[in-house]
C-alpha positions as CSV (number, residue, x, y, z in Angstrom):
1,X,123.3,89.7,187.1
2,X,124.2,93.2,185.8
3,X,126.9,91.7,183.6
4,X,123.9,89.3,181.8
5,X,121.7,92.3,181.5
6,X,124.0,94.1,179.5
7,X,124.7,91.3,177.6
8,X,121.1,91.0,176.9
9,X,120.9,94.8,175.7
10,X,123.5,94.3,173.6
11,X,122.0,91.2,172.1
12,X,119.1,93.0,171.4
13,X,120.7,96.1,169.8
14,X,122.4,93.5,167.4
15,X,119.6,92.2,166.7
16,X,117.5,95.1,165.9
17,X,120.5,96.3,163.8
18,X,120.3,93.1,162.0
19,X,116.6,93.4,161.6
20,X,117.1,96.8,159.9
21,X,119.6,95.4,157.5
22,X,117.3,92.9,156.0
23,X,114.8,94.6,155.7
24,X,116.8,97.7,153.5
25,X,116.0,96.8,149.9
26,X,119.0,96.7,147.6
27,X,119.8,98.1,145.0
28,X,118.5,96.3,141.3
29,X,119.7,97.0,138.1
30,X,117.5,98.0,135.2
31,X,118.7,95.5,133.3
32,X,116.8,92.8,135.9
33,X,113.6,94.7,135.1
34,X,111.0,92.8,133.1
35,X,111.4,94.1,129.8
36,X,107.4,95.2,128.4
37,X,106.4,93.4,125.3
38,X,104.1,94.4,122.7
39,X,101.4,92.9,121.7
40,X,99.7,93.7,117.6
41,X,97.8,92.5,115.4
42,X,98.2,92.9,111.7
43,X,96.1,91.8,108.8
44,X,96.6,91.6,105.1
45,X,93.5,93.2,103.3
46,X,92.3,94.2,99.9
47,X,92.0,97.6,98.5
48,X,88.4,97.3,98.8
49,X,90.2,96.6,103.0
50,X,88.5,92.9,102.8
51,X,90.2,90.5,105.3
52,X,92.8,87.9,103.4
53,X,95.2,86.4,106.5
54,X,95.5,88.0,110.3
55,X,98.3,88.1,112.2
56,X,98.8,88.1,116.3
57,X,102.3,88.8,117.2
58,X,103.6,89.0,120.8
59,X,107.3,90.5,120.1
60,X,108.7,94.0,120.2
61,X,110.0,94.1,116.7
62,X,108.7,93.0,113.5
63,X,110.1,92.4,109.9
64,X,108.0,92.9,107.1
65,X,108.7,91.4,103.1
66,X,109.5,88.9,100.7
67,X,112.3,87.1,102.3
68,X,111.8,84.3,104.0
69,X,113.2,84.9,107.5
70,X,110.9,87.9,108.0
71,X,108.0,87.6,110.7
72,X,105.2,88.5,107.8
73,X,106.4,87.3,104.3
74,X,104.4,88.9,101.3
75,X,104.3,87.3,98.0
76,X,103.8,91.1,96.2
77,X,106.6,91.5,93.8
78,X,106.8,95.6,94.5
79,X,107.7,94.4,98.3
80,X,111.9,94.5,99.1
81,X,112.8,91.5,100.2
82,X,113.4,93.0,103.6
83,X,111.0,96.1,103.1
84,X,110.2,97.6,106.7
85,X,110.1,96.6,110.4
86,X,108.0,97.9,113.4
87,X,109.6,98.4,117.2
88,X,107.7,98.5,120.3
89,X,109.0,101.3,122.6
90,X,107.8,103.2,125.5
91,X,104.0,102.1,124.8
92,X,104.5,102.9,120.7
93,X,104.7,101.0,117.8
94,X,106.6,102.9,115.4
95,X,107.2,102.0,111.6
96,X,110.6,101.8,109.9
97,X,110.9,101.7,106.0
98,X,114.4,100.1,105.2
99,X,115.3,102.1,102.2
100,X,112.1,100.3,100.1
101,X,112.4,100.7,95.8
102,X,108.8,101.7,96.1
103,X,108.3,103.5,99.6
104,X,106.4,102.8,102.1
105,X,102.9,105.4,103.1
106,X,100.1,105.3,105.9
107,X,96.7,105.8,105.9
108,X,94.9,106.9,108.8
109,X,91.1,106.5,110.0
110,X,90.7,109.6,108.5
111,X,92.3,108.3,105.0
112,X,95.3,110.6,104.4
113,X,98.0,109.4,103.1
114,X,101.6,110.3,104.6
115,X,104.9,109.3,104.7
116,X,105.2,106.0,106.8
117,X,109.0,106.2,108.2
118,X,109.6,106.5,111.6
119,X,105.8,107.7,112.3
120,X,104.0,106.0,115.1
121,X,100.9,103.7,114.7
122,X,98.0,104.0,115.8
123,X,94.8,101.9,116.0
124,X,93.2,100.9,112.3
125,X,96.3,102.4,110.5
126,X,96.7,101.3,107.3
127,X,100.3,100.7,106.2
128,X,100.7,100.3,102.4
129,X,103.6,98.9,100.8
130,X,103.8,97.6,96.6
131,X,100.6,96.9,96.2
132,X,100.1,95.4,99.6
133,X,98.2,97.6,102.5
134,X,98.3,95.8,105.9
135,X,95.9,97.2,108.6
136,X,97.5,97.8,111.8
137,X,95.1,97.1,115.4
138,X,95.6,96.7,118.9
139,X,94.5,94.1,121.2
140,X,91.9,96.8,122.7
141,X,90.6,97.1,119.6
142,X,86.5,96.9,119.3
143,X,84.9,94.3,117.5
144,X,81.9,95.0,115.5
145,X,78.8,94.0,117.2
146,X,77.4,90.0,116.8
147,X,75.0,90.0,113.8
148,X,71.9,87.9,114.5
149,X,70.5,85.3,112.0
150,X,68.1,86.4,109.9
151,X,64.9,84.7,109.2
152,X,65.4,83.6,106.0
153,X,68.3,81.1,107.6
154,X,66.0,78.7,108.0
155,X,64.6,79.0,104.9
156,X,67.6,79.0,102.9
157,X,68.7,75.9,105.0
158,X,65.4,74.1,103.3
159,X,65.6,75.3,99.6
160,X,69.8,74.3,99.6
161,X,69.0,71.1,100.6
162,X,70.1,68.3,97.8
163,X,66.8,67.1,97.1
164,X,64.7,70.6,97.2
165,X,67.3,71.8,94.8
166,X,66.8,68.8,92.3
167,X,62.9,69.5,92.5
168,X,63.1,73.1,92.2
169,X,65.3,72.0,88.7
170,X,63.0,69.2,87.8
171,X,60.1,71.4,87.7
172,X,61.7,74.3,86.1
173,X,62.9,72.0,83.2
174,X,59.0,70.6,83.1
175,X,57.9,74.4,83.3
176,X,60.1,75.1,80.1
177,X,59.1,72.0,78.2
178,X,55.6,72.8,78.4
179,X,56.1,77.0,77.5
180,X,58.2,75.3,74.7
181,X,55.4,73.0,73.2
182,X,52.9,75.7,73.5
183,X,55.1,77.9,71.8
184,X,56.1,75.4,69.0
185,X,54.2,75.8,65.7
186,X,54.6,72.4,64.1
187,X,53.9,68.8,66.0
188,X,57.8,68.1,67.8
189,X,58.6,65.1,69.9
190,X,59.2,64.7,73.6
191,X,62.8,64.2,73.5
192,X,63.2,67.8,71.0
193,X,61.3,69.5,73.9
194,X,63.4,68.5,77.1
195,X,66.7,68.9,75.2
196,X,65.5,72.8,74.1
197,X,64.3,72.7,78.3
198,X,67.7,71.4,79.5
199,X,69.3,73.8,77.5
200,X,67.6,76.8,78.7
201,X,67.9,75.5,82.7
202,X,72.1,75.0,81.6
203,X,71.5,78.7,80.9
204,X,69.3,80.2,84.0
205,X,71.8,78.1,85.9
206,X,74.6,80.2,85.3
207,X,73.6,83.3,87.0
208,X,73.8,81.1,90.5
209,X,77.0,80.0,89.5
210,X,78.4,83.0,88.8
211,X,77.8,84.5,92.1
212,X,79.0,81.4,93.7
213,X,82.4,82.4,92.0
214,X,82.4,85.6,92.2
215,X,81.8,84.7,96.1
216,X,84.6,82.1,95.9
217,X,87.0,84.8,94.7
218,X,86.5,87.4,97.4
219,X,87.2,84.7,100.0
220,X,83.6,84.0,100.9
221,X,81.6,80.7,101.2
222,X,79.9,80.1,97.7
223,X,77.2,78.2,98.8
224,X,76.2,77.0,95.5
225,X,73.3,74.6,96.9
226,X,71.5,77.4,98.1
227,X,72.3,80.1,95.0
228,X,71.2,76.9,92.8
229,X,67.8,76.6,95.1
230,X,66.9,80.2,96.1
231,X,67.7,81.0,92.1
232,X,65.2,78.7,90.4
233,X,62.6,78.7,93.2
234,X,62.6,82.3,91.7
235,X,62.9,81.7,88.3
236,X,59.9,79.3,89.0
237,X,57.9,82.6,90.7
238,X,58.5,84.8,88.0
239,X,57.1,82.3,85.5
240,X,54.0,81.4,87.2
241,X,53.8,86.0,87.8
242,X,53.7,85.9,83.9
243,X,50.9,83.5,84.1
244,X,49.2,85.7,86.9
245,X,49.7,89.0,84.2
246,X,48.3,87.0,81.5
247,X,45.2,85.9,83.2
248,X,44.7,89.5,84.7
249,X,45.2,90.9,81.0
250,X,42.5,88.0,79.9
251,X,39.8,89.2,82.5
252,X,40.2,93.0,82.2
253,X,40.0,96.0,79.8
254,X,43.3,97.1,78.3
255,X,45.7,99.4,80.5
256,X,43.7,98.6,83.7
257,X,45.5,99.6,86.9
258,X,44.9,96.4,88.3
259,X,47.4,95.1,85.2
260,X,50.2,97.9,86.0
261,X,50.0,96.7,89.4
262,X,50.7,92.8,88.3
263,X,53.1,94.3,86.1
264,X,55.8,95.0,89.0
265,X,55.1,91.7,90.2
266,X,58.5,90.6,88.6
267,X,60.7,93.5,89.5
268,X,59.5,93.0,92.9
269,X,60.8,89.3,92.0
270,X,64.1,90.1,91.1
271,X,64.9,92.3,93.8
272,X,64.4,89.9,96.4
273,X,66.2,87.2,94.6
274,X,69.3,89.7,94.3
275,X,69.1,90.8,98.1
276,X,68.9,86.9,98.5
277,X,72.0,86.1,96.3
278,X,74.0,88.7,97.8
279,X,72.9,87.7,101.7
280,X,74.1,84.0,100.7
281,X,77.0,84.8,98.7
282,X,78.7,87.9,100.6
283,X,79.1,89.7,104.3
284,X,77.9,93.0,103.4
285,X,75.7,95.3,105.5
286,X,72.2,95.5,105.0
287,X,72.2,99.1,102.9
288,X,75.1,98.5,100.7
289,X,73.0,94.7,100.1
290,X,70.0,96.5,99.4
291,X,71.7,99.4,97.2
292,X,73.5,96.2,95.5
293,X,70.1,94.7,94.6
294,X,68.5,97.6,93.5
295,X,71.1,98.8,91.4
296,X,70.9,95.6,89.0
297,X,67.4,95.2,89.2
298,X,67.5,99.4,87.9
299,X,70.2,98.2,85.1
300,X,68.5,94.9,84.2
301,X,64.4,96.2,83.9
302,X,65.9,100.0,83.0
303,X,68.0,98.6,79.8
304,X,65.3,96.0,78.8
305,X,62.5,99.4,79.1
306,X,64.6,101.6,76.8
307,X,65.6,99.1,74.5
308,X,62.2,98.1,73.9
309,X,61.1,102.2,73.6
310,X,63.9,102.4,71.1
311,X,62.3,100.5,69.2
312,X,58.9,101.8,69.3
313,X,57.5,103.9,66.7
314,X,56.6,107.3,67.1
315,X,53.5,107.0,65.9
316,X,51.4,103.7,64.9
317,X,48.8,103.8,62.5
318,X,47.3,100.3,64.0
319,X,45.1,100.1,66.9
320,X,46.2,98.9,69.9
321,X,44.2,96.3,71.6
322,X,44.4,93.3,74.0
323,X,45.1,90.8,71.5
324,X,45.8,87.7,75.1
325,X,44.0,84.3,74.2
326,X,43.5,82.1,76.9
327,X,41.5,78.8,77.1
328,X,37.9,79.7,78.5
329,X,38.7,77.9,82.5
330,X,40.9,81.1,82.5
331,X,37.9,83.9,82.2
332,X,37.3,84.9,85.8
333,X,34.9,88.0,84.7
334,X,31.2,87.2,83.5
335,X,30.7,87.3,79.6
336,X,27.5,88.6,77.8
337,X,25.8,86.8,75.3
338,X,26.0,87.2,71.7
339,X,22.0,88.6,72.2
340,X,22.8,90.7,75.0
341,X,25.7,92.2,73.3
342,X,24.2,93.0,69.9
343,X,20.8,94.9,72.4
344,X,24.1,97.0,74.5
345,X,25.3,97.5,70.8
346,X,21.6,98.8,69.5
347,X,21.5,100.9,72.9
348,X,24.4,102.8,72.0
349,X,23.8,103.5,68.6
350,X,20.6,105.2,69.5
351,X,22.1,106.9,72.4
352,X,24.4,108.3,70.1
353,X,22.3,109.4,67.4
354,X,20.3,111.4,69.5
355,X,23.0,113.2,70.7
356,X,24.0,113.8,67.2
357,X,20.3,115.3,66.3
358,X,20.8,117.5,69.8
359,X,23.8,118.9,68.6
């Protein structure tokens, strides 16, 4: 019994020994370690730093330029063919110009300029290469915050329809016809009429169509539907606030404030239908659309002002007077008789000449 106790212990010591030994770690070479990998994102922008292509790359290094094996291939023709790399290393990207023709700089947040080799990148970095720049972020980057639709969505969503935009046209072209035969001297025929109103909406027309390209070539949506509607729905406004001016000017003494007021009816107008072509046509913020809008509206109403005081004489032997004719549905304000007026008259003389006999 003694013997198959001892046996026992000794089992037992063997088998804590052999417990101890498996659970002793052993030893692992570094070269079994996961290897970290970097994650980047690079995008191509313009001078103006507008986005043109993004790139996501999960890799540790990164070849840059004009040959086709590289990661990112640029068609820029100041570019080397195998112009820089980036290598991921110990938590840092770092930038490695390959003997470029033309160099390679960054740009920080704070928009200096230094050499680029062998510096290491940091978050918004702006690498430029030729006349390439490629912004440099990491996946921790933050996003700008989610801008809500605006109120006039829905409204733009209406007037860019197919058929609102054909009306808003229609009635401009009807709008022109009739200013045109108003306008026209001698007797004219339909057909002369709608070919000199066609003509002139072929011309309004290309304002919307220019910012639709312009919007096209800065990689936005053009949205020519809703520059075609919003524009002649406005074109429409300021012709029918030209009416308004007149019929003010018709019912009230010259240089009444009530006609400086109507005045600014129009350059009210044109703002909002610039702030409305830039909100279709471009992603801007909200000052630089407004500082956009003002701007031309300055240029546009600013130029037409002086060019017009240019022209004015310094001094103008003729009286100035409100020389509107309207058709009489148009006179708002009571009129005197021709008795009533020629009594006023009679008042005013006398009035007068006893002042004079006073004096």
């Amino acid at each position: 019994m003694e013997i198959g106790k001892e046996v026992d212990m000794d089992v037992m010591k063997d088998a804590q020994i052999g417990i101890i030994e498996t659970e002793t770690t052993m030893p692992v070479e570094n070269d079994d370690l996961p290897i970290e990998q970097g994650e980047i994102i690079i995008e191509e922008i313009t001078r103006n730093h507008k986005l043109l292509h993004r790139h996501r790359l999960n890799q540790n290094n990164i070849t840059i330029g004009r040959n086709y094996q590289n990661d990112i291939i640029l068609t820029d023709p100041h570019i080397c063919p195998q112009h820089l790399s980036l290598s991921y290393s110990q938590d840092d990207w770092r930038i490695n110009d390959n003997n470029s023709v033309n160099g390679t700089s960054l740009e920080n947040s704070e928009c200096k300029k230094q050499d680029a080799h062998q510096q290491v990148l940091n978050d918004g970095d702006v690498i430029v290469l030729g006349k390439s720049q490629l912004r440099i972020l990491f996946k921790n980057h933050r996003v700008a915050d989610t801008i809500a639709f605006s109120p006039f969505e829905s409204l733009i969503d209406l007037i860019r329809h197919p058929v609102a935009v054909f009306t808003s046209i229609a009635l401009f072209i009807l709008i022109a016809a009739n200013i045109a035969y108003l306008n026209q001297p001698t007797e004219t025929n339909i057909s002369q009429l709608f070919v000199s109103a066609f003509s002139m909406s072929l011309l309004f027309a290309v304002w919307p169509a220019g910012v639709a390209l312009v919007s096209h070539l800065t990689k936005h949506d053009p949205r020519i539907l809703a520059q075609l509607g919003i524009s002649f729905t406005f074109f429409i406004l300021m012709w029918l606030s030209d009416l308004l001016e007149e019929i003010i000017a018709f019912n009230s003494a010259s240089n009444s404030v009530l006609g400086l007021i109507i005045a600014l009816v129009p350059i009210g107008l044109a703002f909002c239908l610039f702030w409305l072509n830039s909100y279709i046509g471009f992603h801007v913020s909200a000052k630089r659309r407004i500082v956009v809008a003002l701007s031309i509206t300055t240029l546009l109403f600013g130029g037409s002002y002086l060019l017009q005081y240019s022209k004015k004489p310094e001094f103008n032997p003729h009286p100035q007077y409100n020389a509107t004719i309207m058709a009489p549905s148009y006179l708002i304000a009571p009129s005197n008789s021709v008795d009533s007026f020629i009594e006023q008259s009679n008042a005013l003389f006398e009035q007068a000449n006893k002042a004079a006999q006073q004096d």
